[in-house]
N, C-alpha and C positions, 0 to 999 in steps of 0.2 A: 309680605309678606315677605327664608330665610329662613345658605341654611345651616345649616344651625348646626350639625352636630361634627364634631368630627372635623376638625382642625389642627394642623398645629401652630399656634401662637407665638409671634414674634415679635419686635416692633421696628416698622419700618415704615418711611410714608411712599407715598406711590404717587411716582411725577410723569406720567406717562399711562396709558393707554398699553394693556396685556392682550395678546391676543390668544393667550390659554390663560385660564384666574391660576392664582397664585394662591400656594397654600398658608393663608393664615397669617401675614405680616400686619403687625399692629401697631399702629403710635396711639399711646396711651394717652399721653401730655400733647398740651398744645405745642412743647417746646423738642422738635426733637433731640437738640443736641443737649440734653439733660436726659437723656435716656439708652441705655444699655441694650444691645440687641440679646433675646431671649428665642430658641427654641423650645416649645412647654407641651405636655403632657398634661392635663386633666387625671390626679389621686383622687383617693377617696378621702385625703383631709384638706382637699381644696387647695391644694401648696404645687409648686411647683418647681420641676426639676431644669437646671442648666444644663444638663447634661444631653449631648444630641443623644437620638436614634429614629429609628425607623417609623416609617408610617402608620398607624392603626385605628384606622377609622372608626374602630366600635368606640373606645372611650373619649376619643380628642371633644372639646367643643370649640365655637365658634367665637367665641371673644378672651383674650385673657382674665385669670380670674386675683392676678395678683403681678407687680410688676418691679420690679428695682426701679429704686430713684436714688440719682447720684447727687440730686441738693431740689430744695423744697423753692418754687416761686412765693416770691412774696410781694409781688408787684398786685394792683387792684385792677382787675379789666371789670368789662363788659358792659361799660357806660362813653357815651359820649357826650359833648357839650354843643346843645344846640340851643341858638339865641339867649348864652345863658344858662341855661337848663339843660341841668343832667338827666340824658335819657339814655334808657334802655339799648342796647344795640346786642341783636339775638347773633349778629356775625363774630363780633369780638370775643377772642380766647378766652374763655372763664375763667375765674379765679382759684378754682378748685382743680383736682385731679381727678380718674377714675378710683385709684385708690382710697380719695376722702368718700366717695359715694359707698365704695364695698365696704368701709370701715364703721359706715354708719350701719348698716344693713344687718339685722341680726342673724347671729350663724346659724341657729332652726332655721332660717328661710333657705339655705343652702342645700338641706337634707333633701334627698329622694327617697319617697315611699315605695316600693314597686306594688305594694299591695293597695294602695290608694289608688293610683294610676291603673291598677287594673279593675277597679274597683268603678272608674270612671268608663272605663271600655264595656265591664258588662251591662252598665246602666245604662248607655248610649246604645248600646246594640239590641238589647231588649225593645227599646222604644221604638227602634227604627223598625222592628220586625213587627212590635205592636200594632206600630201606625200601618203597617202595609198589610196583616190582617186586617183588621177593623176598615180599611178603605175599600180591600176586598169583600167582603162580605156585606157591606153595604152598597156598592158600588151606585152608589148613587149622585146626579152632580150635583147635589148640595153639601155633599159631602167631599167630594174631590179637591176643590180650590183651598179648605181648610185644611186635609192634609198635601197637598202639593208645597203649599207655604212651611206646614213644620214639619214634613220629613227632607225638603230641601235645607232647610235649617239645621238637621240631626245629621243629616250629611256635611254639612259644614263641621258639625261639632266633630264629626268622628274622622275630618282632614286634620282640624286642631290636635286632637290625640296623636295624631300619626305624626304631624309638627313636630310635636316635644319629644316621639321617639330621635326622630331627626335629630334633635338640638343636642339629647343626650340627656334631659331634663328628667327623661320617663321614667328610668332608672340608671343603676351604675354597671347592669349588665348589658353588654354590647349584643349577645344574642338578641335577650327579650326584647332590644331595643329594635334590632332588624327584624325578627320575626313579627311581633306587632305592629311595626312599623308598615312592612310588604300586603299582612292582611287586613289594615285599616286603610290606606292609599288605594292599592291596587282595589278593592272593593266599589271606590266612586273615583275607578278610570286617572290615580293618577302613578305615576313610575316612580317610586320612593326614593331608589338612590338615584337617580335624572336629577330630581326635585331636589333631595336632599343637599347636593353638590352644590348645583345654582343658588339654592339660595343660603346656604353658607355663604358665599362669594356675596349675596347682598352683605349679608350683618358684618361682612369682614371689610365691606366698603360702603357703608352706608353714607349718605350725604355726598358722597363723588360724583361730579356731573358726568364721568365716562365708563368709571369703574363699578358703579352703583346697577345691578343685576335687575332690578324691580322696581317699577315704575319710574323711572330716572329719568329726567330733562331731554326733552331732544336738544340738540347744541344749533343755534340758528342756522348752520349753512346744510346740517342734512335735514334741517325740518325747510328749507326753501326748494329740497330737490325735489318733496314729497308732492303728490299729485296734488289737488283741490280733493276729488273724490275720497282718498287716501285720510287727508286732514278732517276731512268733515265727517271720517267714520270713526275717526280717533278720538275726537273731543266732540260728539254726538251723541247724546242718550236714545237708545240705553247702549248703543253697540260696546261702545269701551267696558260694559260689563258683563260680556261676551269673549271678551277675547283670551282667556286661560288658559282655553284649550292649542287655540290658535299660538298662543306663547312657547307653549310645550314639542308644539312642533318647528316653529320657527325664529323663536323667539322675537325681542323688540325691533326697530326700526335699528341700522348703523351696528348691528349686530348680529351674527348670523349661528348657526346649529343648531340639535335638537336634543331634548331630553332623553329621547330614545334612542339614539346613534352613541356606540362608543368610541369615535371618532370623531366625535363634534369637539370642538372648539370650545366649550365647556368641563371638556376632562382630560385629566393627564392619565399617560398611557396604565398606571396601575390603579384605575378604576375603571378601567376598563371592563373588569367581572361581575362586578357593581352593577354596575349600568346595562350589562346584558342579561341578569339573573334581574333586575326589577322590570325590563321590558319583557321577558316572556313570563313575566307575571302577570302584568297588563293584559297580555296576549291574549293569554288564560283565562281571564273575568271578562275581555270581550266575545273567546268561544262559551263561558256560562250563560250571558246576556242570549249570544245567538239563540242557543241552544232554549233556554227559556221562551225567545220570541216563537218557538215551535210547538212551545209545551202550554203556554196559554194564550196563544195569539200577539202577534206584532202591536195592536192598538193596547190590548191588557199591559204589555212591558211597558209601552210607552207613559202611559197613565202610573204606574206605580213606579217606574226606575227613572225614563226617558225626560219627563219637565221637573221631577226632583231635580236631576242632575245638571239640568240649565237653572233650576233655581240656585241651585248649590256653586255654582260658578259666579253667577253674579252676586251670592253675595263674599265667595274669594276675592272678587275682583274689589267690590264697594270698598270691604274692612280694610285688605292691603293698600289701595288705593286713599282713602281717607287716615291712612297711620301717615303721610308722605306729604299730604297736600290737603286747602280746605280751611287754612288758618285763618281767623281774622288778619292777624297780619305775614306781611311776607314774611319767609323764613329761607337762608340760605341755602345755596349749594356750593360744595367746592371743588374744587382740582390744586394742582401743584402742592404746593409746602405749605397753602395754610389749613388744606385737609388735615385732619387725624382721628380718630378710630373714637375718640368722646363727644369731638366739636361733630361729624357726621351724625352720631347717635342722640345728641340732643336735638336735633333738627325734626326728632319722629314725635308724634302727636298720642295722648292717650285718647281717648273716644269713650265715652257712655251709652250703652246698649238698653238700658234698662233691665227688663223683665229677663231679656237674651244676656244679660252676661253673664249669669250662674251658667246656660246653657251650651253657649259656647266659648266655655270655661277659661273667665277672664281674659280672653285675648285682647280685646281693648284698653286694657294695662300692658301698655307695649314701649314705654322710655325706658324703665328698666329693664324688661326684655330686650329689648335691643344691644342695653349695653351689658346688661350679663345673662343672657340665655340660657344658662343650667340651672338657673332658679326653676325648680319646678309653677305651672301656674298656680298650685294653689297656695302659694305661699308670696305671687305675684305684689295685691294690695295690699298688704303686710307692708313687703320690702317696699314699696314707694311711699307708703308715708313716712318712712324711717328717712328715706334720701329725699324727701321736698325740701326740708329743711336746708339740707347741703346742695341740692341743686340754685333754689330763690327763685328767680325771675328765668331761670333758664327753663324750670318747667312750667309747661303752659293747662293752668287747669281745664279741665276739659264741661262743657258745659251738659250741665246736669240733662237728661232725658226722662220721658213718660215714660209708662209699661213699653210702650216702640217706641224705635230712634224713630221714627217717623221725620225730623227734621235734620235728620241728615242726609236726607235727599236734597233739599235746597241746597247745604252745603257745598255737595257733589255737582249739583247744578252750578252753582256760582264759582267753584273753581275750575269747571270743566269751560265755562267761559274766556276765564283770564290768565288760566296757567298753561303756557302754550309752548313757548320755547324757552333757553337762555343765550345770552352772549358766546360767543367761539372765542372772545378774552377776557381773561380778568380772573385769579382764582377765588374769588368770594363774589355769586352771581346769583340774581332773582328771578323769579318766572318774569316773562314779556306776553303781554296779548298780540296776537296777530289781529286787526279787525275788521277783514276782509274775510272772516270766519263768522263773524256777529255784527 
């Protein structure tokens, strides 16, 4: 899960561990020294300016959307010779750029609708209010576990709307983008610009074993300091699809701050107002909650708000968590000089939802999101069947699902098993099993 909106874009690789994120430095190419450093702005023709200035969070996004190149590779990677045989290797630099992927990509899919996109908010919000009528009024528990499952789900969808406010996807106005943004977030308890920030800082470091914001590798020597208790609630079902909230206040393991503090190690000093105008927004929808649990009783809230919102967590946790990890085969992570800002971004997984991905609107189309985030999602599966062709063997189709992912639970299973740590050397590193856990 990334965030997304509101960058400014650069290109730069990152050999070292930040202990404030950094706004926006990108390596486009596997090669850095074929590549021109760009401070960039987000237009409305998608182009971008050399020219410095100042910071403006409303229109920035999270990944470049066009980059200078000072001469084109024409070398052949991403195969190696084993016994003979030329095989696959998902670590080696590609043979393409980010720019061959944006040039396949048709420029409809770049548009933003803002009337779509709200178009999407009033049909999720209708539902959500449906479902919580009709639960009420039947209250009955044959009735509760059906909607507990899909208004935890309409909850989900309407964190994804607030997502694409973030990214910048929503629209091209930075108001409707905060204003929508604060009242789809703040509604299911989360801090929009907290959030928005951090996970910018993933998409801007995706695939980095240290720089990587969301669900990122523990590095073996702080995953050896970690309790037993500590480990076996980490990589435990169900608790890892619990921990959202937990995140939001204290974030991951070997990193410390919080979404709601603007002082956290998370923000530099001029987001600071950001981050205090999305926490007493928070604030806000947890005195509505109160105030509610007085006006129909404590068990009434909890029944219609309270196991939504734990369902709505775990499935943040599941979707972000399975875009990351879960592959049939291993897929890398990096640090030092062989990271860059594409080789990270193809390391992410699409996932098939079934019946749920009209619902919670294509987010499981998430390689191309990753690597260009102002793609509005509905114009998501468009753009990736446009860039398979130019991606090949570097994207990993994603296996077809029933009306429910139903067997993405195994998956979750099976990598919560054997993805446990990585090495503290080497900049191109694979999950290790601990087995003293299983």
């Amino acid at each position: 899960m990334a965030s997304w909106v509101l960058s400014e874009c650069g290109l730069r690789p990152l050999p070292r561990i930040y202990p404030k994120p950094r706004t926006g430095q990108y390596l486009s190419n596997s090669n850095p020294s074929k590549l021109r450093l760009s401070r960039t702005g987000f237009s409305s023709d998608s182009s971008f300016s050399l020219v410095g200035r100042e910071r403006n969070w409303g229109l920035k996004v999270s990944a470049p959307l066009r980059f200078q190149e000072v001469e084109e590779e024409s070398e052949e990677r991403g195969s190696v010779i084993v016994n003979g045989v030329d095989e696959f290797d998902p670590g080696a630099p590609p043979p393409f750029k980010l720019s061959d992927i944006r040039a396949a990509i048709p420029k409809h899919c770049w548009v933003k609708d803002p009337w779509r996109s709200m178009s999407y908010v009033v049909r999720d919000v209708v539902v959500v209010f449906g479902l919580a009528a009709a639960a009420a009024y039947f209250n009955n528990w044959a009735v509760w576990p059906i909607y507990w499952f899909a208004q935890s789900t309409m909850f989900w969808a309407l964190f994804v709307l607030g997502h694409d406010c973030g990214h910048g996807s929503f629209s091209n106005d930075p108001k409707l983008n905060s204003v929508a943004g604060h009242l789809l977030h703040s509604s299911i308890l989360v801090p929009y610009h907290g959030w928005r920030i951090s996970h910018r800082t993933h998409h801007q470091n995706h695939g980095h074993v240290e720089n990587d914001e969301s669900w990122h590798p523990i590095p073996e020597k702080i995953y050896r300091t970690l309790d037993f208790a500590t480990k076996k609630l980490r990589f435990t079902l169900p608790f890892p699809m619990l921990a959202y909230p937990f995140y939001l206040w204290g974030r991951s393991p070997g990193k410390k701050g919080s979404h709601f503090h603007p002082d956290s190690d998370l923000f530099v000093p001029n987001e600071r107002k950001d981050v205090i105008t999305s926490t007493v927004c928070w604030t806000a929808m947890v005195a509505i909650l109160a105030g509610l649990s007085f006006v129909m009783g404590p068990v009434q809230l909890l029944k219609l708000y309270g196991i939504p919102y734990i369902g709505f967590v775990a499935w943040l946790d599941l979707v972000t968590y399975l875009h990351h990890h879960g592959h049939d085969e291993k897929l890398p992570w990096y640090r030092g000089k062989e990271w860059s800002y594409l080789r990270g971004g193809l390391t992410t997984l699409d996932r098939d939802y079934g019946w749920i991905n009209n619902i919670h609107h294509d987010i499981g189309t998430h390689v191309i999101h990753h690597l260009f985030p102002q793609i509005p999602h509905y114009h998501l599966i468009e753009a990736t069947a446009a860039a398979k062709p130019v991606l090949g063997k570097y994207y990993k189709e994603p296996k077809k699902s029933g009306p429910f992912p139903f067997y993405l639970l195994g998956v979750l299973q099976k990598s919560m098993k054997k993805d446990h740590y990585v090495s503290d050397t080497g900049d191109i590193v694979y999950y290790q099993t601990d087995p003293e856990l299983n």
